[in-house]
N, C-alpha and C positions, 0 to 999 in steps of 0.2 A: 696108733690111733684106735685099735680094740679096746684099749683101757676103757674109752670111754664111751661105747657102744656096749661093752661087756654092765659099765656101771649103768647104765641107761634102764640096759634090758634088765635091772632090777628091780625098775621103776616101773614097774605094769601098769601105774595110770597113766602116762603119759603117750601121747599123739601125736605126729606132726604132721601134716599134711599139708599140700598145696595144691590150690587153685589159680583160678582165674575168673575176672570177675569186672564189672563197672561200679564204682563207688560213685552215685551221684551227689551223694549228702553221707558227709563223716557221721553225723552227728545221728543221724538216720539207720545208718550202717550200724555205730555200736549198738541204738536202741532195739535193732533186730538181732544182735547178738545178742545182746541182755535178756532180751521177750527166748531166747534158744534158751539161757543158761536158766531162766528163771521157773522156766516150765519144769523144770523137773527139780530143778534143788538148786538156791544161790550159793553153794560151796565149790564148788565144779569152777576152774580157770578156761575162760577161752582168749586168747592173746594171739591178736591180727598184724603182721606186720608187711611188709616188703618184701616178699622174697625176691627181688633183684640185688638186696642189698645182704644177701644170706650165698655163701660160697659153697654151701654145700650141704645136708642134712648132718652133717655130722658137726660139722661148724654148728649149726642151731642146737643140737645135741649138749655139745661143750656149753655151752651159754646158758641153757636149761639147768642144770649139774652143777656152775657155778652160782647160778642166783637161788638154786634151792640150798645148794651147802652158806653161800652167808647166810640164809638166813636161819640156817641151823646153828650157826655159831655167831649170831647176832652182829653179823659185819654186815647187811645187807643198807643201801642206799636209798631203797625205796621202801614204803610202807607196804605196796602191792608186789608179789610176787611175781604178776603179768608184767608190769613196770619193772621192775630188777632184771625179769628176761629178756626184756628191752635194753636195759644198762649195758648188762653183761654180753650177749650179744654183739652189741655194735661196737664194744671195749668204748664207753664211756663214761662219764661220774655225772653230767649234768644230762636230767632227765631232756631239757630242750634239743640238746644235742642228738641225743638218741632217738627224739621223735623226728629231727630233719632227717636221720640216716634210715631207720626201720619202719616210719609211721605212715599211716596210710594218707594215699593223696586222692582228691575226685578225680575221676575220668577211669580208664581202662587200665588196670595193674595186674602185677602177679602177686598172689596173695599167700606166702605164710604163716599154716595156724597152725597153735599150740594148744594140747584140751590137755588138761590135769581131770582127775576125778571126775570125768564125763561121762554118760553111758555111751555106747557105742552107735545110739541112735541119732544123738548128735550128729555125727557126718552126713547122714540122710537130710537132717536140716540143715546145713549147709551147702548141700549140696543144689538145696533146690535157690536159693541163692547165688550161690558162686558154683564154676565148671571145677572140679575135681581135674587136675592137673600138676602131679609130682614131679613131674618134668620143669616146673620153674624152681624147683630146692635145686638144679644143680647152677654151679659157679657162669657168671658171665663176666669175664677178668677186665676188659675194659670198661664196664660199668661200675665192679669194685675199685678196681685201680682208681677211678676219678672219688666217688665216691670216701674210699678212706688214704687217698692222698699217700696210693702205695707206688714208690717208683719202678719202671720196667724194669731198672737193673736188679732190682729185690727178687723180681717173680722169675730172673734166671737161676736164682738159685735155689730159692723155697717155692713150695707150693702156695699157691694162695689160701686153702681152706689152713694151713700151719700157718702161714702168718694174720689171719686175723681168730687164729686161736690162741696164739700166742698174745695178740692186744686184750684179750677177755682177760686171760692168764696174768697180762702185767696191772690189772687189776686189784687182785690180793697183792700183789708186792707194794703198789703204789699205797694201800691202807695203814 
């Protein structure tokens, strides 16, 4: 798993961090992410997901890495980059799909964010929104298990952050 921590940390724009937070209006929520990303430069990704549905930062890592290489090499499924880290991610082809498992829902969540090309002050805006909280990027295996429909007997022999690395992975093969 350095492989992809090693390729990562090549990627000095990238961010992940986790909070905690009340979403009371989706629609409201991106609008206050947009008013962050647009204050300083609309090139900069900020992509909000679930992190209940994320087994580990290295698992979002893998998912990152795969949505940026399609769309290096023109495989990618979504138009948006933020969307494809969604895709890849949840190991899905249909965007609907990947918004039931990674997207944000109203009420009290654990929240997964990804910043591309952000300044760093970014998180300060963020933060006065949502609680800063890395503590929800690690695995909650009965929540994944139901989730992505992984059987008990599977996680006796693999870890969980490998096997839904492995669903991102059968990804490119499935292309």
């Amino acid at each position: 798993m350095k492989e992809y921590n090693k390729e990562l940390a090549n990627l000095g724009n990238v961010e992940i961090l986790g909070f905690t937070g009340t979403i009371e209006s989706i629609p409201k929520t991106l609008e206050q992410i947009d008013n962050i990303r647009n204050s300083c430069c609309d090139v900069g990704i900020i992509q909000l997901m679930n992190a209940d549905a994320i087994a580990s930062k290295i698992h979002l890592q893998h998912g990152i890495i795969h949505a940026m290489n399609a769309f290096e090499r023109k495989g990618n499924l979504a138009n948006d980059l933020g969307i494809e880290i969604l895709l890849r991610t949840s190991g899905q082809r249909q965007i609907s799909k990947a918004f039931d498992i990674l997207g944000l829902k109203e009420g009290e969540m654990n929240i997964a964010v990804v910043m591309i090309d952000c300044p760093d002050y970014f998180i300060d805006e963020l933060s006065c929104i949502f609680t800063r909280n890395d503590a929800v990027l690690e695995a909650d295996e009965s929540i994944l298990m139901n989730l992505y429909n992984i059987p008990e007997k599977e996680l006796k022999t693999i870890h969980i952050t490998d096997i839904l690395i492995d669903k991102t992975s059968k990804l490119i093969v499935d292309q």
